[in-house]
N, C-alpha and C positions, 0 to 999 in steps of 0.2 A: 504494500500500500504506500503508496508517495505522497507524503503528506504535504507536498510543495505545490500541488494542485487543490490544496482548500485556499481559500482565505481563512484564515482559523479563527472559530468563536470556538473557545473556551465556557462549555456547559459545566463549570464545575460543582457553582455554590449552591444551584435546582440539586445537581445527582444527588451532590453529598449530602445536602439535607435530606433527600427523600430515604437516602439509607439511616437516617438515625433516627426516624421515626418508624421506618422497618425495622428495627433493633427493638425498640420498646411496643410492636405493636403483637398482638398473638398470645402475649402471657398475661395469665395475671399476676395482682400482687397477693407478693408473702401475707402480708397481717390485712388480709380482704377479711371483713367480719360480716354477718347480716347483719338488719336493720335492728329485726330483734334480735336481744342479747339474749331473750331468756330461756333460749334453747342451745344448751352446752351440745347436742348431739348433731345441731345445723352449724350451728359453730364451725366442727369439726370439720363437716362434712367439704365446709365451703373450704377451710382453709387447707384442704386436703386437695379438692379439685382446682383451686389457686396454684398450689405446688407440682401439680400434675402437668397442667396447660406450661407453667416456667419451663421444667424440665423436658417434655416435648421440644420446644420453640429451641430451649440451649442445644438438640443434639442437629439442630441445621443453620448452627449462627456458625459465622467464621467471623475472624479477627481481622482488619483492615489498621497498619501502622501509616500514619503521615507524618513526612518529616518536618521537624520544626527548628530545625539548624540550616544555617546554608550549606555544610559540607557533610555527608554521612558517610561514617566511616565503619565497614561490613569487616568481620573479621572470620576466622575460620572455626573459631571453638571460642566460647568466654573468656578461656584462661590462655590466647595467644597474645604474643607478646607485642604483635604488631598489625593493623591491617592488611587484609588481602589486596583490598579497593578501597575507594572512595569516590559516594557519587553525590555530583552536584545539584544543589539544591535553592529553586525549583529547575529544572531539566528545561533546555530548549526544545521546543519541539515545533519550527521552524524558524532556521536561520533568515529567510528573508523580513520578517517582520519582527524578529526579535520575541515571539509568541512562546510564554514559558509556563512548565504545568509543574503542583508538587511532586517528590519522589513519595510514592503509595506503595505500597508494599502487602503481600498477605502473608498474613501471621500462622508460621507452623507447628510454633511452639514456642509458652510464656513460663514455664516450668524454672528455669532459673533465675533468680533474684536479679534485678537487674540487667535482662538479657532479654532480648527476644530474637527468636528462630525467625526468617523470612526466605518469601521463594522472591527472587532477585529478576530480574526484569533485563538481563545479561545471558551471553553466550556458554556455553552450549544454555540448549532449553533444558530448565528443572534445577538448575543451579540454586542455592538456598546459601545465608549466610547467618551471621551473628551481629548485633546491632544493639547499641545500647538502649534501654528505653527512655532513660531521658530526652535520646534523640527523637523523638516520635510523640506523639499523640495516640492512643490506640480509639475507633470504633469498633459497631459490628453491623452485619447484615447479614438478613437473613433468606437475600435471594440466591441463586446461584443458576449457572448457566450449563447443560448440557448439549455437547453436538457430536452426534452418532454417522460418522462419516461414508458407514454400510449404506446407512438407511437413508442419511443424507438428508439429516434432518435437524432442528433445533430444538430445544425443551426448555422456558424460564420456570424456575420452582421459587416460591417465597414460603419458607415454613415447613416445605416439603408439599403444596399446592401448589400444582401448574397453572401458572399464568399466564404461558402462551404456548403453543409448539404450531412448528410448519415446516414448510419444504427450503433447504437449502443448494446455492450450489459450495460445489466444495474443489481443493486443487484437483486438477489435472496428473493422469500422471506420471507427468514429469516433472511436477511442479507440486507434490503432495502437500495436504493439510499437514502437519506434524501435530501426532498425539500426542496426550500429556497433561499435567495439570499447571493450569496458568489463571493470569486476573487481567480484569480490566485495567488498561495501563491511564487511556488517554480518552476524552472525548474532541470529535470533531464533529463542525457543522459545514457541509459542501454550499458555495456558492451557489452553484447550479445542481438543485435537486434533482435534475435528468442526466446528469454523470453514471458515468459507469458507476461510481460508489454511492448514488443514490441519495440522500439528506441527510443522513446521519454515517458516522464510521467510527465505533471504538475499536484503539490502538488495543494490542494482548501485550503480554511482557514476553510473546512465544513471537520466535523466528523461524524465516524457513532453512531449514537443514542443508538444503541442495542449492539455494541463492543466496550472495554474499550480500549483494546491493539491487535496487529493482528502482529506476528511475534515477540514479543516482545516489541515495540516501542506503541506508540501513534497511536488508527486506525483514524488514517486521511484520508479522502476520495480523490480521485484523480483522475483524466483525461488519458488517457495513451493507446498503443498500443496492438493490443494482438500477441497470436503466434497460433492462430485456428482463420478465418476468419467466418467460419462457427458457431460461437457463435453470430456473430453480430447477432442483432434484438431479444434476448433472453434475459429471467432474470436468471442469475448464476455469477454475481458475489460476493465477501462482499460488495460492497455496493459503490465500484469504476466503472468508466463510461471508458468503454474499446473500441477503433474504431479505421477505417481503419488507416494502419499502414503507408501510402504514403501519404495521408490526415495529420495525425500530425507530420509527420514531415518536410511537408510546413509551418504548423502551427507556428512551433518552432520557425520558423523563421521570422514569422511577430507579434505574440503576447506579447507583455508586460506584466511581471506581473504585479497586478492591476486590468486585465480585470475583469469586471464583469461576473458572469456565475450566470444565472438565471436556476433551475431546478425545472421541475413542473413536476405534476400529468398528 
């Protein structure tokens, strides 16, 4: 995807609020009581199906890290003594206009005091590092995105409720999707909604395998609209996940980046 062919609007402060109120939306609370107190057995009851509904909602939230340094520095284990990388914060993501987004990251693991696990947004795909938490802000959301490359198809879940699926195209190939688990990196808004990329296009933190550069830039694989409806459910693309064009751009407006996007075989 060549992101030098938008004009870039930066959709960030819509996604990312619509993901924190996906975060809080689904569960109930802990100390939910009824109106009446004077039944110790509804009490119960409620503050039982309270904890039920939390627990459900916790086992389809993931963890979404933003940086809040200008420089984030990724290390290989907690206790290494020095960085691996370091990445700049916010990321340009197009040099002609100077258009720059934060570093977002999903969280793999908060298990260490002071650390957190992330999948990195870096070569090869799946790559994952160590990152302070100070560096970051943590949310959550509770969407996440599936595309089944067989079937050639897309699936948005919020909560573990589909809230969309349809037909996708997918690479070509010689130009394949690359499987794997990645996130939403970027949003973009296309000039011309009748572009190949359609109205809308989220950047992935997943590359293609088999292309270095695609337009000149970085081939970063990416999520996006097309402008022939009649490709869906085919492989011709480089290796970007192209689909209905009224579909993402409801999307646009309830996903965070962060989401998870799982692609399989």
């Amino acid at each position: 995807m060549s992101r030098r062919r938008f004009a870039v609007a930066l959709l960030l402060t819509g996604a990312l609020a619509a993901g924190a109120t996906a975060c809080g939306s689904g569960g109930g609370r802990d100390d939910a009581r009824p109106t009446d107190r004077s039944s110790t057995t509804s009490s119960t009851s409620t503050r039982g199906t309270a904890a039920s509904k939390v627990s459900a909602t916790a086992a389809y939230t993931s963890d979404i890290a933003t940086a809040s340094v200008p420089d984030v520095a990724v290390y290989d284990s907690p206790d290494a003594a020095e960085p691996r990388l370091d990445l700049e914060n916010p990321w340009v993501v197009d040099a002609a206009s100077g258009a720059t987004v934060p570093q977002v990251f999903l969280v793999q693991d908060r298990a260490t005091p002071g650390w957190v696990q992330v999948l990195l947004p870096v070569r090869p795909n799946g790559s994952t590092g160590w990152i302070r938490d100070s560096d970051v802000t943590i949310a959550s959301t509770t969407f996440r995105i599936s595309v089944e490359l067989g079937a050639r198809r897309i699936t948005v879940t919020n909560a573990g409720t589909v809230t969309y699926r349809g037909p996708v195209a997918v690479g070509a190939p010689a130009t394949p999707t690359p499987t794997g688990n990645y996130y939403l990196r970027v949003l973009l808004q296309a000039p011309d909604p009748d572009s190949v990329y359609g109205p809308y296009a989220y950047g992935l933190s997943s590359h293609s395998e088999v292309l270095d550069t695609f337009s000149g830039v970085d081939a970063e694989i990416g999520i996006h609209g097309n402008d022939d409806a009649s490709v869906l459910g085919t492989d011709v693309t480089h290796g970007c996940v192209r689909m209905d064009n009224a579909a993402i751009t409801t999307l646009a407006g309830q996903l965070p980046l962060g989401t998870p996007v799982d692609i399989v075989a």
